[in-house]
C-alpha positions as CSV (number, residue, x, y, z in Angstrom):
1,X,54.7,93.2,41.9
2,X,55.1,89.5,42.5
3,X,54.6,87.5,45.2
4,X,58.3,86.6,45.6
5,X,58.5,89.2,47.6
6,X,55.0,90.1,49.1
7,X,54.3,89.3,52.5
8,X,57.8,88.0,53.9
9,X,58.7,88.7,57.0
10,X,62.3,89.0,58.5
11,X,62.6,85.3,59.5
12,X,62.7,84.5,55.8
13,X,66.4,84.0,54.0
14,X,67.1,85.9,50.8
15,X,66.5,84.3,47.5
16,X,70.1,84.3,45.7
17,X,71.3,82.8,42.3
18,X,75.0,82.2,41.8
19,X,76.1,82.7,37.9
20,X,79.2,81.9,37.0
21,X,81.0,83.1,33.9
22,X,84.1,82.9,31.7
23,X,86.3,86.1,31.9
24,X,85.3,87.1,28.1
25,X,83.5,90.0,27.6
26,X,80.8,88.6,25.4
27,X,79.9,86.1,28.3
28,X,78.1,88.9,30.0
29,X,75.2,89.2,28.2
30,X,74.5,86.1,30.5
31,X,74.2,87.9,33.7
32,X,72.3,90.9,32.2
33,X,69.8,89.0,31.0
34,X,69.8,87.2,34.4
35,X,69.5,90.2,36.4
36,X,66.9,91.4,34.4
37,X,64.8,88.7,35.0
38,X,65.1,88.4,38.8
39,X,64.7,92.4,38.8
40,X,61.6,92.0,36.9
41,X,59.7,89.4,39.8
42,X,60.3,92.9,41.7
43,X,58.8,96.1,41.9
44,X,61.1,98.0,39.8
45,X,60.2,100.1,37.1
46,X,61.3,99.4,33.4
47,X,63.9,102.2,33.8
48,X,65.4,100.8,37.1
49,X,65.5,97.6,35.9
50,X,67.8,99.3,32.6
51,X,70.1,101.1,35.7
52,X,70.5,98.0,37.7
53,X,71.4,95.7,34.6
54,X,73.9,98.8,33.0
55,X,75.4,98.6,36.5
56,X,76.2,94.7,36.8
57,X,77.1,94.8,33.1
58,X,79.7,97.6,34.2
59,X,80.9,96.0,37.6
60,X,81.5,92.7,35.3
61,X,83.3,94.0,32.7
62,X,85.4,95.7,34.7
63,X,86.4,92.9,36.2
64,X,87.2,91.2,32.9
65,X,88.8,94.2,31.9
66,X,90.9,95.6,35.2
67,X,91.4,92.7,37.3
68,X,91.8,90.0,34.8
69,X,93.3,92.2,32.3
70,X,91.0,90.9,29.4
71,X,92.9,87.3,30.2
72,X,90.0,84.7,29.5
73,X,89.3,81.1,31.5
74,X,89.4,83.0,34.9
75,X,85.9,83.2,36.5
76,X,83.7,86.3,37.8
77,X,80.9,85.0,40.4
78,X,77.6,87.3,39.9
79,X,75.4,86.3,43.4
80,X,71.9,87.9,42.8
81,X,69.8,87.9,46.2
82,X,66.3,89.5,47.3
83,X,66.3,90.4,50.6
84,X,63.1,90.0,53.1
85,X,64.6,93.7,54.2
86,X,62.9,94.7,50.7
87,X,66.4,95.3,48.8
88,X,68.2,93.7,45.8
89,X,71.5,92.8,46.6
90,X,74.2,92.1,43.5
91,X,77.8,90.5,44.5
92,X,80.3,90.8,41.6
93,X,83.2,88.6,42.8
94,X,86.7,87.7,41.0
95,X,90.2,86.6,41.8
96,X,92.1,89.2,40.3
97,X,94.3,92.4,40.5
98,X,92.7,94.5,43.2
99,X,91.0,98.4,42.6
100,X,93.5,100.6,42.6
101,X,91.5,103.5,43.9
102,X,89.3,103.0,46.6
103,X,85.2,104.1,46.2
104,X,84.4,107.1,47.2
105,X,80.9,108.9,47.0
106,X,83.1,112.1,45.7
107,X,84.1,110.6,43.2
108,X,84.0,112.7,39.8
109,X,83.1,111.7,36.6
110,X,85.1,113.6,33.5
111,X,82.4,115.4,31.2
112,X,84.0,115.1,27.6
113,X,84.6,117.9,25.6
114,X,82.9,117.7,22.2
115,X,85.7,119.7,21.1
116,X,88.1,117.7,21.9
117,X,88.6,114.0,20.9
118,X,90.8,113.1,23.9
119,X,88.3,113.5,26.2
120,X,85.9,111.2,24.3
121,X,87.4,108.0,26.2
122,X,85.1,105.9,28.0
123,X,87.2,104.8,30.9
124,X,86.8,106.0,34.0
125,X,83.3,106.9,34.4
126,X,82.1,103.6,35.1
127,X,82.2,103.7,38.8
128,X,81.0,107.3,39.9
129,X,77.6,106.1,37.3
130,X,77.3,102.6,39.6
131,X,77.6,105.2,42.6
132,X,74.8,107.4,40.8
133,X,72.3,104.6,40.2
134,X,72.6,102.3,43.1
135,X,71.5,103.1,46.8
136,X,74.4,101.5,48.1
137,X,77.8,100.2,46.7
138,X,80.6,98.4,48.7
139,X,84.4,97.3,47.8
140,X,86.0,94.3,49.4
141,X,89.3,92.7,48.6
142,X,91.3,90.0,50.5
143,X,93.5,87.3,49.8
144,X,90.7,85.2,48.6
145,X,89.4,88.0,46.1
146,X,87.8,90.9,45.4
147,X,83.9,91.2,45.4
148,X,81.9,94.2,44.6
149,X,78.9,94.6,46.3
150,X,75.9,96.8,44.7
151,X,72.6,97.5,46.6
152,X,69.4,99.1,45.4
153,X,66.3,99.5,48.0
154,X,62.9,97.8,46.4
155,X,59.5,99.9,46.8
């Protein structure tokens, strides 16, 4: 583990980067390859660090996607912060067309039916697998935007 996060007490602040992209779906290789590099100055495993990084890339593209209806030139905010309380926090922020549905941690995830190409679709099964792999999600939206919040406990 590194010493980013050894020995800090609570009277320490959070480390936090701010990335900034262009609603386009190929910009978000950017943030994965961020988040993978703060994740790895932490004590997660090769395979959490895979989770966490498949989960930003989802949260981001479906804010390019849903809220900004693929438009490009409208910005997502990514804040990345490590906590003194031991946790990796992930903001995904946007100024676009709110969730329709709200998070739930019922939520169910469709199984497709190898039998039967309609069910083969990808959509929809984004969010209950963010849910799956993260200790804590959250889902804010007011007049000012919509931010995402994802939070996975560290050692």
């Amino acid at each position: 583990m590194s010493s980013v996060l050894q020995g800090q007490s609570e009277d320490i602040k959070p480390q936090c980067i701010t990335l900034c992209i262009d609603s386009q779906l190929e910009d978000t290789v950017l943030v994965a390859m961020a988040v993978r590099g703060v994740c790895g100055m932490t004590s997660l495993t090769a395979e959490e660090i895979n989770r966490v990084e498949l989960c930003v890339v989802e949260v981001v593209n479906n804010a390019i996607e849903h809220a900004y209806q693929g438009r490009p030139n409208e910005t997502v905010e990514v804040d990345v912060m490590l906590n003194p309380t031991r946790s990796l926090e992930i903001v995904v922020r946007d100024c676009g067309t709110p969730m329709s549905k709200p998070l739930s941690a019922d939520a169910e995830m469709s199984v497709p039916d190898p039998t039967n190409p309609e069910t083969w679709l990808s959509s929809g099964r984004g969010i209950p697998i963010v849910e799956r792999l993260m200790d804590e999600i959250r889902y804010e939206s007011c007049e000012d935007g919509n931010a995402f919040h994802m939070i996975r406990q560290l050692g």
